[in-house]
N, C-alpha and C positions, 0 to 999 in steps of 0.2 A: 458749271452745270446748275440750271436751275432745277427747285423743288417747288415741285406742284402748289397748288394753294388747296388749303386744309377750312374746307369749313368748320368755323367756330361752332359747337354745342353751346346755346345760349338759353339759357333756364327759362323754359316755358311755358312750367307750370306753377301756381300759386300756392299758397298754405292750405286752401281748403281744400284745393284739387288733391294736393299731396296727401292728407287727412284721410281723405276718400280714398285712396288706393290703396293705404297703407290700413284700412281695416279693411276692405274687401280683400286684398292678398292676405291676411292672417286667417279672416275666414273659410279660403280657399284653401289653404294651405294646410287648418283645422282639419276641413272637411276631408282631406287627404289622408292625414294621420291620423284618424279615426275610424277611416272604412267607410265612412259615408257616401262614399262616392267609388266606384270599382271598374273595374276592366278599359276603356278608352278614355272614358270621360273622368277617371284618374288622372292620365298622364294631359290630358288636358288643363284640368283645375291647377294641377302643381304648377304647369308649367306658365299660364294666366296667372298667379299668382307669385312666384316669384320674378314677374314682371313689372307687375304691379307695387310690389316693394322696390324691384330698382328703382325703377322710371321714378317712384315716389325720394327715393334716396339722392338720384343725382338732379332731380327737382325737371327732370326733361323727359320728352315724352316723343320719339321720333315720327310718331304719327301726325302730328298735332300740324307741323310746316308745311306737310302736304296739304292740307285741309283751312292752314290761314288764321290757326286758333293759337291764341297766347293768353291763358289765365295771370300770367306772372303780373307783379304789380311794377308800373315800368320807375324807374329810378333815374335823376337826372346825375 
């Protein structure tokens, strides 16, 4: 029995990209835990925002393949 093929997650975001996600989900994620932000557009922020820290964490971004963009710096 064969097993399907599993696309590879290949890091497709760069240092500064990741940089930038990981202060705007802390901001976001402030914003949350402070009340700044209330009723919809709460569950909204948190949920952008610890997005935003994944995506920044496992350095990929599953948007990004659709659209043809790779920040990452390529490596031989």
């Amino acid at each position: 029995m064969e097993t399907p093929e599993v696309e590879k997650m290949e890091k497709n975001a760069g240092t500064v990209d990741r940089i930038v996600r990981v202060v705007i989900g802390i901001i976001l994620l402030y914003a949350v835990a402070t009340g700044m932000v209330q009723g919809i557009p709460m569950y909204i922020a948190g949920i952008l925002g610890l997005m935003m820290l994944v995506t920044a964490a496992l350095a990929y971004c599953p948007l990004y393949p659709a659209m043809k963009i790779n920040t990452a710096t390529k490596q031989k």
